[in-house]
N, C-alpha and C positions, 0 to 999 in steps of 0.2 A: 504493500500500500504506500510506502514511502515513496515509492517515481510517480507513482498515480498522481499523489496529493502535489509533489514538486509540479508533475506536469500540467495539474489544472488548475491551480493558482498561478503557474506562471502565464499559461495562455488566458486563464479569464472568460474563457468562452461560456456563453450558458450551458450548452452540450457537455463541455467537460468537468464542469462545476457539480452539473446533475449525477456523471457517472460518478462523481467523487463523493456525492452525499447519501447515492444508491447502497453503497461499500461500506460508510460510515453506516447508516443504519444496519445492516446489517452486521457489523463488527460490534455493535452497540449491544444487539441483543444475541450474540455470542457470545458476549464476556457476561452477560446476566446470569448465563446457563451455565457456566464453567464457575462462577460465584455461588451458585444453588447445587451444584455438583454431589456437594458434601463430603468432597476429599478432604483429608488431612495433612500438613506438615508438622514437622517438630519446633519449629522457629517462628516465632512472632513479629513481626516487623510493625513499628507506632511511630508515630509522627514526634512525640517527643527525641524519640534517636535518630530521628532524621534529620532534625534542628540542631542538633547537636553536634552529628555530621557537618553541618552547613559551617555551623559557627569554627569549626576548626579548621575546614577549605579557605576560608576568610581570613581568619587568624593568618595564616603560613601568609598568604598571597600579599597579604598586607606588609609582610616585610620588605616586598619590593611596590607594591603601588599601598602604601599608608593611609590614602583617605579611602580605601575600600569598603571598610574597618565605618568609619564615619560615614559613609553612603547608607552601609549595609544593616545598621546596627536598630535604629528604627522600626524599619522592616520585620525584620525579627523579633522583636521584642514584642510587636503586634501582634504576631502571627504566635507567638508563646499566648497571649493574653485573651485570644480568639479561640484556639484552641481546647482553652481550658471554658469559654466561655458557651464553647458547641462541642460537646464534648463527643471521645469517638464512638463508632458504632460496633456492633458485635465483629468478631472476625471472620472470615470465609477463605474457602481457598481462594488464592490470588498467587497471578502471576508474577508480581514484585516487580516485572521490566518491562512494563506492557508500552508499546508505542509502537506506532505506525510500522517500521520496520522488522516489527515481531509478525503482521501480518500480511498471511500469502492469501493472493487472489486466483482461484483456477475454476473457470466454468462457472462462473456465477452464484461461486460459495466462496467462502474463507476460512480458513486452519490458522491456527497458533502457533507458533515457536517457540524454541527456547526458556523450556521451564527448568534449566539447572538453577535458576536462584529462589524460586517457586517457594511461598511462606505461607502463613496464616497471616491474614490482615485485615481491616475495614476493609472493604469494595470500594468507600474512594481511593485509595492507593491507587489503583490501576486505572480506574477514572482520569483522577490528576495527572497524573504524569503523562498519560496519552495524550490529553489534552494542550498540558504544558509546549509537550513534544511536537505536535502538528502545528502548535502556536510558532513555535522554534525554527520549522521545517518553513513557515510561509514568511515570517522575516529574515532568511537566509535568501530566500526566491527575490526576495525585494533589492537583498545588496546585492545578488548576483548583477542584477537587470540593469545596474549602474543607476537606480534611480537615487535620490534624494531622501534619506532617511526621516525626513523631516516635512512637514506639511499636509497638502492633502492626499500625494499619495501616499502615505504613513498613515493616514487617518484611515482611510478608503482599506486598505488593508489589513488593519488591524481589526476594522468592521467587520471584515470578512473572515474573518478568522476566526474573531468570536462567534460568528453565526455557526461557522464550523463547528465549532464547540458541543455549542449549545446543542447541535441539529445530535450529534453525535449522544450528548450528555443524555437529552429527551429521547433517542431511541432503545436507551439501557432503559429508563425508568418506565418506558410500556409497559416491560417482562420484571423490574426490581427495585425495590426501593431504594433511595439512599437517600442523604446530607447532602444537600447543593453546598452547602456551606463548607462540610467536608471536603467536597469534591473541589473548593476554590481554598482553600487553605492547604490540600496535598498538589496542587497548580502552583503554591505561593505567590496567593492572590488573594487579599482582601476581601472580605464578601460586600464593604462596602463600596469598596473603590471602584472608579467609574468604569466603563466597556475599553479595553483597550491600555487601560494604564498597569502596573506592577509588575514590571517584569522582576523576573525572577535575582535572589543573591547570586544564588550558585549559576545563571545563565551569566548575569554581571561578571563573573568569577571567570567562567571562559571565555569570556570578551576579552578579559585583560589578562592572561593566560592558559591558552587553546591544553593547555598539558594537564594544567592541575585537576582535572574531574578523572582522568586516568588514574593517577595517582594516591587517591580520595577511597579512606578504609569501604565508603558505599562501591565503587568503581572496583575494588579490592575482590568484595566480595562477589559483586556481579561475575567475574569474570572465573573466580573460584569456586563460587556453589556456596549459599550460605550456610546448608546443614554442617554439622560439626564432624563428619567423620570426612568430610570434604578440606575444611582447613580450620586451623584451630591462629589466635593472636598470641603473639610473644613479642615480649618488651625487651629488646638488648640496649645498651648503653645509651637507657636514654630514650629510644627510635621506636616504631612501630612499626613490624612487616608481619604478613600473613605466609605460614606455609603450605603449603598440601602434603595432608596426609593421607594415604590409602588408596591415590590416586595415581598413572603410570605420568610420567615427566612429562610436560610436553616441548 
């Protein structure tokens, strides 16, 4: 789904806009039925540790760009206080990495990928991030295009984006309930902030260093598996690195 969505937001066309939001619904009420599954993992994932995460990508990054730190810190603090203010929802199976390029298009259905990081979570988990993600995928479309980040077509875009969103967000909730609210707080996005505005810390964070999300104990484990017989954390002098254990090299 990721060339789909690059290709029809970058062409604009109604045609290709339509094919793109046929997909989204559909992908919508896929992820409803893999949330009502009633699989199990051993591992929790909460948005409390995800901020947390956040705050120490920031932390490091700030050593070389300082007012990170001061941009970022607000945000956060909000998003702690929102939080506790809508608080979360039961957990479900979840895919933990779910966004656009986890889903294959073949014959006018959709399959999922990539569940070695696969947890227990609220259902906005994988809401949010998808969202975040295709918000991510359509401002990338923009500076490829050499247009002007700024103005109306930044407005017109951002517009469209959220529609995106949204189109996508309402076709989960036909088949599943959730937290809109949830579901803009695991986006890290204000649920009151207006259409368009919040972008994210940790997107800020790869703006001003494309490395540091690889790097990032979340990035760590995506890429390891987060159950424990997958990789376990050690603290040497100091440091933090993950190793795999039980796994062959790669």
């Amino acid at each position: 789904m990721k060339e789909l969505a690059r290709e029809a937001i970058s062409d604009g066309s109604r045609a290709q806009l339509d094919i793109l939001r046929e997909e989204l619904t559909k992908t919508g009420r896929a992820l409803a039925a893999l949330h009502q599954s009633q699989a199990t993992y051993g591992e929790t994932a909460t948005l409390d540790e995800e901020l947390v995460e956040i705050r120490e990508v920031v932390g490091r990054l700030s050593l070389s760009v300082p007012q990170l730190t001061v941009a970022a810190e607000p945000l956060l603090a909000r998003l702690e206080e929102l939080s506790v203010e809508f608080p979360g929802e039961r957990s479900v199976s979840a895919h933990h990495d779910f966004r656009p390029a986890q889903v294959l298009l073949h014959s006018g259905k959709v399959g999922f990928i990539d569940f070695d990081g696969a947890s227990m979570a609220e259902p906005a988990l994988d809401l949010g991030r998808f969202r975040a993600k295709l918000r991510d995928i359509g401002i990338s479309v923009l500076s490829a295009s050499g247009k002007p980040l700024t103005g109306s077509a930044l407005t017109e875009n951002l517009a469209l984006l959220d529609g995106l969103c949204e189109h996508f967000l309402d076709a989960y909730r036909e088949e599943a309930n959730v937290s809109r609210e949830r579901v803009l707080l695991w986006g890290r996005r204000c649920p009151e902030a207006p259409a368009g505005q919040g972008l994210s810390p940790r997107t800020a964070a790869r703006a001003a260093d494309p490395q540091a999300s690889s790097s990032s104990p979340a990035a760590q484990r995506r890429r390891h598996g987060r159950h424990p017989r997958h990789c376990r954390e050690r603290r040497c002098s100091g440091e933090r690195r993950w190793e795999r254990t039980g796994c062959p090299p790669r």
